[in-house]
LUMLOGU-957293 format. One record per residue (C-alpha): x, y, z; residue in three letters. Coordinates in Angstrom, 3 decimals, m for minus. Each point is the difference from the previous one (the first is absolute). Layout:
N
+----------+----------+----------+-----+
|        X |        Y |        Z |  aa |
+----------+----------+----------+-----+
|        X |        Y |        Z | ala |
...
+----------+----------+----------+-----+
//
This chain:
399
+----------+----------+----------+-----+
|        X |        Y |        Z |  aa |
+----------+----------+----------+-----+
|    5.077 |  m26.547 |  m26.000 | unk |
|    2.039 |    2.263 |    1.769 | unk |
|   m1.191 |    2.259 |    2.258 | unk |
|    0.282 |    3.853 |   m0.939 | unk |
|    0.024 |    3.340 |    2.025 | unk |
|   m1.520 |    2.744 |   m0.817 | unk |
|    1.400 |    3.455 |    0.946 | unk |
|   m2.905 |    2.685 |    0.495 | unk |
|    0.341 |    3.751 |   m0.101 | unk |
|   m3.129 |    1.159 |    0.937 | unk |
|   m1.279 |    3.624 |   m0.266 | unk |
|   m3.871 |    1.560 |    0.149 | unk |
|   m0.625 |   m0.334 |   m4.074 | unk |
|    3.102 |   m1.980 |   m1.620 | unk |
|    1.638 |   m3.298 |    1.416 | unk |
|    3.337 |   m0.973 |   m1.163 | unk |
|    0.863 |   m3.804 |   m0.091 | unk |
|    3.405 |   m2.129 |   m0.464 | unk |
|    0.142 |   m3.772 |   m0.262 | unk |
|    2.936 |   m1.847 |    1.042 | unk |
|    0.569 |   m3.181 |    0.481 | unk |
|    2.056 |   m1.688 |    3.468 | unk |
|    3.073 |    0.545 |   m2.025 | unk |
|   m0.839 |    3.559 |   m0.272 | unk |
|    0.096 |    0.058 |   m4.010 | unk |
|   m2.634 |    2.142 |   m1.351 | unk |
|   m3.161 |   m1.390 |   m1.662 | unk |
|   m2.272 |    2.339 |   m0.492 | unk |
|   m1.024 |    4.125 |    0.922 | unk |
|   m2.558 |    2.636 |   m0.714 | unk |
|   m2.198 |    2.461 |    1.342 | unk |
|   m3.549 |    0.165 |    0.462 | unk |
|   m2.814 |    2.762 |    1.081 | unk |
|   m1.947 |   m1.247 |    3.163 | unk |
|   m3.152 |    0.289 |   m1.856 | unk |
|   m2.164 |   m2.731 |   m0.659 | unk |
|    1.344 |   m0.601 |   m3.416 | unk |
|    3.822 |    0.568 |    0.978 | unk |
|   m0.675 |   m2.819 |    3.221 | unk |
|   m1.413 |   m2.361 |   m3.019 | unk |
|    2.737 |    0.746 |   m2.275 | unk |
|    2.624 |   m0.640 |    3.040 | unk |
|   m1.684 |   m3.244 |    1.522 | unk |
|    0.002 |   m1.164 |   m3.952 | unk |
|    3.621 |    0.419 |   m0.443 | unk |
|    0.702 |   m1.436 |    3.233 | unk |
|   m1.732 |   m3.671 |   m1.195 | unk |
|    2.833 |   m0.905 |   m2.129 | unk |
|    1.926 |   m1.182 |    3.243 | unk |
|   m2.599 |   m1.980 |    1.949 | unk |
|    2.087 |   m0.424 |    3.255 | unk |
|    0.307 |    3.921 |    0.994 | unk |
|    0.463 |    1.565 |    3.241 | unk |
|   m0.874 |    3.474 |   m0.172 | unk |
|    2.591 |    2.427 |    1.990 | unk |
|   m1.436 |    3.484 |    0.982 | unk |
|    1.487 |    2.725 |    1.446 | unk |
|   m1.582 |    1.571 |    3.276 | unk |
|   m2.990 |   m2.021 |   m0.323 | unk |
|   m1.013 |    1.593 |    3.164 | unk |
|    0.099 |    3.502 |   m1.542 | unk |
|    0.115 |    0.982 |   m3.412 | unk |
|   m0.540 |   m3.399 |   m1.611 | unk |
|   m2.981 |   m1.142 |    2.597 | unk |
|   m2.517 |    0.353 |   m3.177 | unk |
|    1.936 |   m2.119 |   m2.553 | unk |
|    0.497 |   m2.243 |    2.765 | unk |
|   m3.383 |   m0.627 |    1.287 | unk |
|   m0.815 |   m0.551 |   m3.770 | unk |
|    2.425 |   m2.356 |   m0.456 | unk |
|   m1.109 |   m1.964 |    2.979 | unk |
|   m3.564 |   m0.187 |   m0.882 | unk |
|    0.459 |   m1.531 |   m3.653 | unk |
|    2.502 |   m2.654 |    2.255 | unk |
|    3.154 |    1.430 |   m0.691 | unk |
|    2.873 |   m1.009 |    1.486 | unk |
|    1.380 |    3.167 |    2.168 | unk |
|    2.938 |    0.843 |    2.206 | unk |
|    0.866 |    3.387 |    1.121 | unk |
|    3.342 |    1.671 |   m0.403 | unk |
|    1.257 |    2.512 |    2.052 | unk |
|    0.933 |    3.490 |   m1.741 | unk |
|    2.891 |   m0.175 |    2.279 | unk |
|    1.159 |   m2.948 |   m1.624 | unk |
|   m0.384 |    1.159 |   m3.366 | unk |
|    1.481 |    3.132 |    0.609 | unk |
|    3.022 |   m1.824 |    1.162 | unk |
|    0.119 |   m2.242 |   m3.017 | unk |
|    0.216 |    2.773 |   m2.087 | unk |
|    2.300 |    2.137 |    1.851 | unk |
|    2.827 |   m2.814 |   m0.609 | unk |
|   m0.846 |   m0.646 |   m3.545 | unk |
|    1.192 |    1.214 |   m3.167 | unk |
|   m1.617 |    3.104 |   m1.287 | unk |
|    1.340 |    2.399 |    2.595 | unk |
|   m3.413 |   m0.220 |    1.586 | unk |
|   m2.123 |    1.080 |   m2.472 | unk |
|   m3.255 |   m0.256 |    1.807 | unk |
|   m2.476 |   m0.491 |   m3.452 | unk |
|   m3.227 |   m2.397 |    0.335 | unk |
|    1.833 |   m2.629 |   m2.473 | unk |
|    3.068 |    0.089 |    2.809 | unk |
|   m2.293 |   m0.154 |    2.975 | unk |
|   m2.128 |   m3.100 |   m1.234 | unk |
|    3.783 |   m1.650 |   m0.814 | unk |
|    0.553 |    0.726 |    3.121 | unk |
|   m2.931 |   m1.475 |    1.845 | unk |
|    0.287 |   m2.865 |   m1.621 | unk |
|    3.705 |   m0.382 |    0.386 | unk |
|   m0.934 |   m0.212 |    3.610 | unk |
|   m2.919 |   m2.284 |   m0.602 | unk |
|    2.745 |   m2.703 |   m0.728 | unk |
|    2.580 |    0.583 |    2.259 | unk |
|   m2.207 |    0.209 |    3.166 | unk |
|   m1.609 |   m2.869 |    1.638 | unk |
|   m2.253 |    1.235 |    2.769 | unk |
|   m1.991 |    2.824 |   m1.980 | unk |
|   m3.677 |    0.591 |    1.298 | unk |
|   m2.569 |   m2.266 |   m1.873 | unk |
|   m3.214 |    1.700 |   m0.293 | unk |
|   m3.320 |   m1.877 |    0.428 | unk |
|   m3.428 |    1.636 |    0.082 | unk |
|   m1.860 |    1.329 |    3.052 | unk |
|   m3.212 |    1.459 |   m0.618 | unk |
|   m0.564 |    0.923 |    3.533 | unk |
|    3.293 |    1.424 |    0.616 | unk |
|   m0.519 |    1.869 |   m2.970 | unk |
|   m2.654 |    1.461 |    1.182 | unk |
|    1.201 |    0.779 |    3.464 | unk |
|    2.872 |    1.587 |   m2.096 | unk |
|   m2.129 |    2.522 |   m1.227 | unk |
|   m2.626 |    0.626 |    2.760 | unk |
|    3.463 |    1.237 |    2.277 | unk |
|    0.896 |    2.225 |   m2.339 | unk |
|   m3.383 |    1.091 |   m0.912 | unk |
|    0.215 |    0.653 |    3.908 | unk |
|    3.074 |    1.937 |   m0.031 | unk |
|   m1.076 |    2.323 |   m2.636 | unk |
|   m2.995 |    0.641 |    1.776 | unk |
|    1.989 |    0.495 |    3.254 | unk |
|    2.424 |    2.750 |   m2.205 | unk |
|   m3.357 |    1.427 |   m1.508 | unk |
|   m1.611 |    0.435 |    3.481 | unk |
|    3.603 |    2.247 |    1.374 | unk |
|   m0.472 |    2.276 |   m2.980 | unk |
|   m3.366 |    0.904 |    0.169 | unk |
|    0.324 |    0.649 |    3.966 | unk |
|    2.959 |    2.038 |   m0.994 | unk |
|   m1.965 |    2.143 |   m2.440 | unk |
|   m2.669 |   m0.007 |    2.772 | unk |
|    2.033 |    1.214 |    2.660 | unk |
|    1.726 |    2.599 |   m2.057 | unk |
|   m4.199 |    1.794 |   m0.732 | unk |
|   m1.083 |   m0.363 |    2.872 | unk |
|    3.380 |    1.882 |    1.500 | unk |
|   m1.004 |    2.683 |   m2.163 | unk |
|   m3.637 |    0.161 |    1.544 | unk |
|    0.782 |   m0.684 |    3.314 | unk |
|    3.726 |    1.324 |    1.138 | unk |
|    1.449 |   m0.976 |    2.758 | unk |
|   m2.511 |   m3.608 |    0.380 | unk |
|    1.866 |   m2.056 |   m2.405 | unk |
|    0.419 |   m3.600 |    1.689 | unk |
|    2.788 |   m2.545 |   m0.619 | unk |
|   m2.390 |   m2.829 |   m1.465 | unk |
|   m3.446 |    1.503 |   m0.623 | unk |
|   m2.791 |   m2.979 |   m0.261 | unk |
|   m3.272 |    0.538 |   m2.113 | unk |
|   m2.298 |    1.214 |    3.054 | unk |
|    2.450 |    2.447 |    0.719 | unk |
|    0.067 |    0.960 |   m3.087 | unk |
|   m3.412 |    0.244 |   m0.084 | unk |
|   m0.270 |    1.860 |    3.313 | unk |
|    2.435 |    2.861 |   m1.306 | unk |
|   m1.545 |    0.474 |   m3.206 | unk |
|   m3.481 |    0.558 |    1.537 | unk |
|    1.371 |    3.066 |    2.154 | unk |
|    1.081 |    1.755 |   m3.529 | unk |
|   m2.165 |    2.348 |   m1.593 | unk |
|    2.179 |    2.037 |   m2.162 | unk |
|   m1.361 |    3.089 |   m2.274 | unk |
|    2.367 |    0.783 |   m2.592 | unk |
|    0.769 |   m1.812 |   m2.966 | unk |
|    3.794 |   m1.674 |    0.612 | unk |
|   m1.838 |   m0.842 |    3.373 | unk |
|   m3.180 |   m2.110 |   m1.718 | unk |
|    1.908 |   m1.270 |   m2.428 | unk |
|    3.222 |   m1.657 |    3.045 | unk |
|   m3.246 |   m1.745 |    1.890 | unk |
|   m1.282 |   m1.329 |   m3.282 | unk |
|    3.169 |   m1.738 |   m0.582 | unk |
|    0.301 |   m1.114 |    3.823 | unk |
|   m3.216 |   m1.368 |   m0.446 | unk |
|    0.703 |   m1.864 |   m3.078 | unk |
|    3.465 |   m1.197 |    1.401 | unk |
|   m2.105 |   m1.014 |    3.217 | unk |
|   m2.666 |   m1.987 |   m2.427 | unk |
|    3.282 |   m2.020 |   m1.477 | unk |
|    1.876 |   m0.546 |    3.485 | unk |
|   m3.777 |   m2.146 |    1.028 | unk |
|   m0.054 |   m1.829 |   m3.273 | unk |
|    4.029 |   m0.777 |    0.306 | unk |
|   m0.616 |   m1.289 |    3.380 | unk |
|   m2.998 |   m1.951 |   m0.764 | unk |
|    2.337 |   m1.607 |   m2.778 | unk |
|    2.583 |   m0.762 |    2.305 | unk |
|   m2.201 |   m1.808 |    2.647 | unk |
|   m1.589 |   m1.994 |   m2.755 | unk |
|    3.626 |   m0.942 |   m1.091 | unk |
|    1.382 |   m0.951 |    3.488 | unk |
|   m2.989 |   m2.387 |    0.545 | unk |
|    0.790 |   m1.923 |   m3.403 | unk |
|    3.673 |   m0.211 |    1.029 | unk |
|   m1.106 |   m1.231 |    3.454 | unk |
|   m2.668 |   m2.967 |   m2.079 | unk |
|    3.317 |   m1.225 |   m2.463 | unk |
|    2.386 |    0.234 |    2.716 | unk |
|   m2.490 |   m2.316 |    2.371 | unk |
|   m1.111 |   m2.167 |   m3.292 | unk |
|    3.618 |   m0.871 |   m0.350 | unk |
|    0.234 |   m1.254 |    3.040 | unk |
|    3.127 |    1.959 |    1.262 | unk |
|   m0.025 |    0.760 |    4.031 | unk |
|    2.660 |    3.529 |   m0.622 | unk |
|   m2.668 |    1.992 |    1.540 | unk |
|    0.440 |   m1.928 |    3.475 | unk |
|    3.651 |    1.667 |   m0.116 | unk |
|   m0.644 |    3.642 |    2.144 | unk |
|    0.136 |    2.800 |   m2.519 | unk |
|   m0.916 |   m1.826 |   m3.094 | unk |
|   m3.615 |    0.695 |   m1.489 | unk |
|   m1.769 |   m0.753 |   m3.060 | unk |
|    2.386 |    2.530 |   m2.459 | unk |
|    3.042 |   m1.271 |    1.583 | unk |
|   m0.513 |   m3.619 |   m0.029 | unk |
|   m1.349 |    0.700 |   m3.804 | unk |
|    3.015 |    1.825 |   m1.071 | unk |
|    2.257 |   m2.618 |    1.342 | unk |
|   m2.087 |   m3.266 |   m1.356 | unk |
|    0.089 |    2.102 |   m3.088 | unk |
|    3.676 |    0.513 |   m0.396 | unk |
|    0.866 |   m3.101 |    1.307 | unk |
|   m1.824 |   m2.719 |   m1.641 | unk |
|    1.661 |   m3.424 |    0.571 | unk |
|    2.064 |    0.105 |    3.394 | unk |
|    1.824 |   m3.114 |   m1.171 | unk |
|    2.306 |    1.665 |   m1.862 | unk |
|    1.494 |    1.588 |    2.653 | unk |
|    2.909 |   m2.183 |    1.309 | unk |
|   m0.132 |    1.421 |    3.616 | unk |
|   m1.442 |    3.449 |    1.624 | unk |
|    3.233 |    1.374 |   m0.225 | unk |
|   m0.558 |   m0.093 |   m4.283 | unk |
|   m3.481 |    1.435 |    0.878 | unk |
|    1.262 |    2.769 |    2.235 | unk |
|    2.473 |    0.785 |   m2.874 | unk |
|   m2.756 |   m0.288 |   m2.263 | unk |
|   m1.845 |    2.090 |    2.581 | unk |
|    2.825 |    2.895 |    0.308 | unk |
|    0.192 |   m0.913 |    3.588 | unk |
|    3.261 |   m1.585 |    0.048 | unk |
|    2.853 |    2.055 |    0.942 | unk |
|    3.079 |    0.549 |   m2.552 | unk |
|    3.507 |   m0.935 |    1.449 | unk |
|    1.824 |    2.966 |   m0.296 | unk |
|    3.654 |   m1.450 |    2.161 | unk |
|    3.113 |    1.314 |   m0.971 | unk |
|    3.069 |   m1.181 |    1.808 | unk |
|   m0.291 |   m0.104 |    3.651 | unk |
|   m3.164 |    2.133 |   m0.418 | unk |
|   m3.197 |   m2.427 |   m0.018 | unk |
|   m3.183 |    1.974 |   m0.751 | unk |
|   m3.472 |   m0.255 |   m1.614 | unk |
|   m2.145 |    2.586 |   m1.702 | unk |
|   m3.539 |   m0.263 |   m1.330 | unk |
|   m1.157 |   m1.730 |   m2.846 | unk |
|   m1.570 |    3.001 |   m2.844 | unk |
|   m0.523 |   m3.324 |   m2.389 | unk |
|   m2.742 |   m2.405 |    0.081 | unk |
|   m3.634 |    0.349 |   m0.859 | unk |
|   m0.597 |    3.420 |    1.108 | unk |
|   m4.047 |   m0.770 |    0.326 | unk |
|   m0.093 |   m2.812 |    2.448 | unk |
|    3.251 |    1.741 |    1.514 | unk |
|   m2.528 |    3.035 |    0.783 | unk |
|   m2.850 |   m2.604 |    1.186 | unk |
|    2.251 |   m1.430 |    2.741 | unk |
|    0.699 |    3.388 |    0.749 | unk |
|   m3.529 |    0.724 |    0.351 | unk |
|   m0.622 |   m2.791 |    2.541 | unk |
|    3.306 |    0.796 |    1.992 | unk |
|   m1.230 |    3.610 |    0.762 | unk |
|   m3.480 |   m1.376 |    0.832 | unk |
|    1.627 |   m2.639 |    2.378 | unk |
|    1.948 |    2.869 |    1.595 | unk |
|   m3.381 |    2.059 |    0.915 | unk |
|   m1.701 |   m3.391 |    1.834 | unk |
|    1.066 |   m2.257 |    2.649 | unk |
|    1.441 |   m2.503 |   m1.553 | unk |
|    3.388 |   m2.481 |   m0.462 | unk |
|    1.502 |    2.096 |   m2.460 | unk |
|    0.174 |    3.346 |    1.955 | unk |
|    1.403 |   m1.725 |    2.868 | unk |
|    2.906 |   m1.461 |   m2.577 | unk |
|    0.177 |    3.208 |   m0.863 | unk |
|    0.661 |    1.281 |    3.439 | unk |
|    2.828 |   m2.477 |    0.673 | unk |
|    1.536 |    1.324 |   m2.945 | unk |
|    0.022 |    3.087 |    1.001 | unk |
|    0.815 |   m0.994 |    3.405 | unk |
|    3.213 |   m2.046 |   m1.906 | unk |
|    1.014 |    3.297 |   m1.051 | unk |
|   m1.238 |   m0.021 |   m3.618 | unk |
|   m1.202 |    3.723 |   m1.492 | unk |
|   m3.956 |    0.094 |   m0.861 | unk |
|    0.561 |   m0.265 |   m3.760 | unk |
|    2.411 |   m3.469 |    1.136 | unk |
|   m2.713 |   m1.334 |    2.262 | unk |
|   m2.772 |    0.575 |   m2.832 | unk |
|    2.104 |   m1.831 |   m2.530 | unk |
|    0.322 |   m3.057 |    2.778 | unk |
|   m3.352 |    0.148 |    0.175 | unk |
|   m1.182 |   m0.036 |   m3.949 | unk |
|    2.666 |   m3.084 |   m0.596 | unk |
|   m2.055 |   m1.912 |    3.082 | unk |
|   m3.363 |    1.023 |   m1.678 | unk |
|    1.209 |   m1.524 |   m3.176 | unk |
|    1.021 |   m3.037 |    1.947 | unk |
|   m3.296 |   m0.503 |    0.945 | unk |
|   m1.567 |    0.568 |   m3.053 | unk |
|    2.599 |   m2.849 |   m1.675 | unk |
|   m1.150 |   m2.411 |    2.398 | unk |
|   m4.034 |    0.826 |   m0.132 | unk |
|    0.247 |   m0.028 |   m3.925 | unk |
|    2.076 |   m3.485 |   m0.022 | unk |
|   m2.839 |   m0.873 |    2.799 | unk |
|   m2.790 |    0.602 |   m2.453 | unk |
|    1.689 |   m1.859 |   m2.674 | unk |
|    0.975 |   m2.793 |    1.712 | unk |
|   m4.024 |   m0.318 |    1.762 | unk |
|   m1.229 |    0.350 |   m3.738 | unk |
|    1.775 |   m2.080 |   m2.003 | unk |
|    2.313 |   m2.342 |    2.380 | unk |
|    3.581 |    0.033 |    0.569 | unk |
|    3.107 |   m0.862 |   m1.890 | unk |
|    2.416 |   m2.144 |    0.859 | unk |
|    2.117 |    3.483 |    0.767 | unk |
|   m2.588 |    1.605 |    1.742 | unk |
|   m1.513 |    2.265 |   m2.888 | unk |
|   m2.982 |   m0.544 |   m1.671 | unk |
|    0.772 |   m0.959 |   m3.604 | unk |
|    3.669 |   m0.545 |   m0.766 | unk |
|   m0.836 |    1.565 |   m3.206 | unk |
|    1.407 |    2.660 |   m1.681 | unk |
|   m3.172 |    1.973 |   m0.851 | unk |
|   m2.005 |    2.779 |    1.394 | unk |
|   m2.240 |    2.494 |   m0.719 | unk |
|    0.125 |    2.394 |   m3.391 | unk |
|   m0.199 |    3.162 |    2.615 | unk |
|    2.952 |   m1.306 |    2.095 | unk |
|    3.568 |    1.910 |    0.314 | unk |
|    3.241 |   m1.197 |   m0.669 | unk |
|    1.266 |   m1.721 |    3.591 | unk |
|    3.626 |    0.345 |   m1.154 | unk |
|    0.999 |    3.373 |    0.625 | unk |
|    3.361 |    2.095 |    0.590 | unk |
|   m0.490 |    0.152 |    3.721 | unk |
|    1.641 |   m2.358 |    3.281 | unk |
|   m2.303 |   m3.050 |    0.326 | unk |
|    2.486 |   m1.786 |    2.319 | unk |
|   m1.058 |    0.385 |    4.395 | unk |
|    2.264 |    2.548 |    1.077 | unk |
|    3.359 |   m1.029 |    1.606 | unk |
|    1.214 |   m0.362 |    3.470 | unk |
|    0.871 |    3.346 |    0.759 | unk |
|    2.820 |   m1.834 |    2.524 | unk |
|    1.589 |   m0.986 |   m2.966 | unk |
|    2.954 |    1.749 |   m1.138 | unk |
|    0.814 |    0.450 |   m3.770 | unk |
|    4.494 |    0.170 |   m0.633 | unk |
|    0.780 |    1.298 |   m3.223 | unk |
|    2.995 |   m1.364 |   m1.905 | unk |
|    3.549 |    1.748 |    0.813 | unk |
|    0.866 |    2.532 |   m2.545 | unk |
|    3.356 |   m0.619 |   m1.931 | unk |
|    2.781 |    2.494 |    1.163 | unk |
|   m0.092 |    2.503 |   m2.489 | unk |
|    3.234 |    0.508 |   m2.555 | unk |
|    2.028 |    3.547 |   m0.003 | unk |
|    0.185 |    1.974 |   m2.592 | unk |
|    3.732 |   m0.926 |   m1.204 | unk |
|   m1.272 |   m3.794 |   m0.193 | unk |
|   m2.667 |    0.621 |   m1.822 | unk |
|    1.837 |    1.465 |   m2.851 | unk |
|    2.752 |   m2.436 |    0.312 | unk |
|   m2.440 |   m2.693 |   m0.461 | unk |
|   m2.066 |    1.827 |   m3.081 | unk |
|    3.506 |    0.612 |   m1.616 | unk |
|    0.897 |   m3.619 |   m0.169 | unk |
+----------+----------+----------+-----+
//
């Protein structure tokens, strides 16, 4: 039997579906709730065509739950880019109507034209990294607020002795020189105190999550900690994101993928670069993260950083140089790990396969993957035709 796509819309309660076939004639549509009886009703309807692929869109965001449900009862997944879709739709008929019937069309539309779309497998333990990072994060956001709040009391009490990043003994220490008397006074320490109470539970929370990132990290057997500047989140946030290194073609796709590739932006005799804003934006900030720490220490990447600036290249420039070497490394380490775990390919990746993690990104992304070019080289622009005068120009639209 032929094998069928099906296009997935995917939303928090509904999920809209559209089966095509590889000539792209429809076979079949609907909409379901994402309820236990709608997921039934949708996995019933989907039987009548026994060789399925199931296309969703952003199965890295929004569509991450009907995804990993999908996977577990065996599914056949791939993951479509909303970029893609979007762009399907744009040049279709409709004048871009953007309705969930159009956007599963469109998903699946590109479920049959493109060839190298993510295949999703399951990962339990990436899964769960997944979630104990960004468990992490929100903790780290929590933590900021509440020493906000705490900073902003205990200005009020104590003027004049606010400090720049208060810890919980200070805190302490301050509050136990406050006695006030009236009632706006009592009531100001009673909700320092209280803020103080949730800044030591928030913190104990955060240790307790750092050393479970650190056990996963190590129980996957990765070595990114050995790189200076990388630590337990960071390595996390990046195995998370990641997944399967293979299907990166080079580590100038993953510093694309990365946002540390620069864009060209040439014109004419002008050749120029500026930074990349695209990429994922999290492990962009994590290589950030261990580019300022290798800064502070002694270490190979601040003294690359002082021949840049030595070479003439501004701070931001020399940072930039810096974050694209990190993610150099980090290319190499990761393809390191997979190759020590599993073996290597005949093209030196672990796995010529074309499927990774449910939590991974998209690797093709609107940015400049290609090294950057010889800045020696000289770009000539084709000569412009002479330009026709006016009287021509009507002469020739006359006749």
């Amino acid at each position: 039997m032929e094998q069928v796509l099906i296009g997935v819309d995917p939303h928090k309660l509904s999920a809209t579906i559209e089966v095509v076939d590889q000539q792209e004639q429809l076979l079949g549509s609907g909409r379901f709730s994402t309820d236990q009886a709608g997921y039934a009703a949708m996995r019933a309807y989907a039987k009548a065509w026994p060789e399925r692929v199931w296309a969703v869109e952003g199965a890295n965001g929004a569509g991450r739950p009907l995804a990993q449900r999908l996977l577990e009862a065996g599914e056949y997944v791939a993951d479509v880019p909303a970029k893609l879709a979007a762009r399907v739709r744009l040049f279709g008929t409709g004048h871009n109507r953007k309705t969930d019937a159009h956007d599963a069309h469109a998903v699946a539309i590109v479920a049959v034209r493109t060839r190298n779309l993510r295949v999703l497998k399951v990962d339990g333990a990436l899964e769960a990294l997944r979630m104990l990072a960004d468990r992490r994060e929100a903790l780290t956001r929590r933590r900021v607020q509440t020493v906000c709040r705490l900073q902003a009391l205990l200005a009020e009490l104590l003027p004049g002795q606010a400090k720049r990043d208060i810890t919980t003994g200070q805190a302490k220490a301050m509050l136990a020189t406050v006695r006030p008397r009236d009632i706006a006074g009592k009531t100001r320490r009673r909700l320092a105190a209280e803020e103080l109470v949730e800044l030591i539970a928030v913190e104990t929370k955060i240790k307790k999550a750092t050393a479970e990132l650190k056990a996963m990290v190590l129980a996957r057997e990765s070595r990114l900690m050995d790189i200076h500047g990388i630590g337990p989140v960071v390595a996390a946030r990046i195995l998370a994101d990641v997944g399967d290194v293979a299907r990166f073609a080079d580590r100038n796709r993953f510093a694309s993928w990365t946002g540390t590739a620069p864009l060209d932006a040439s014109s004419g005799e002008q050749n120029r670069h500026r930074r990349s804003r695209a990429g994922n934006r999290q492990v962009n900030h994590m290589i950030h993260i261990a580019a300022v720490t290798q800064l502070r220490l002694d270490t190979e990447g601040r003294a690359y950083y002082r021949r840049k600036r030595a070479a003439g290249k501004k701070p931001q420039e020399a940072l930039r140089c810096l974050k694209r070497r990190i993610s150099d490394a980090i290319y190499k380490q990761l393809l390191a790990d997979a190759i020590r775990r599993h073996g290597a390919s005949p093209g030196g990746h672990c796995g010529a396969s074309q499927e990774s993690s449910a939590v991974d990104l998209p690797p093709h992304v609107d940015t400049s993957d290609q090294p950057l070019p010889d800045p020696r080289t000289r770009r000539y622009a084709e000569q412009p035709r002479p330009r026709k005068s006016q009287p021509e120009r009507v002469l020739q639209d006359a006749g």
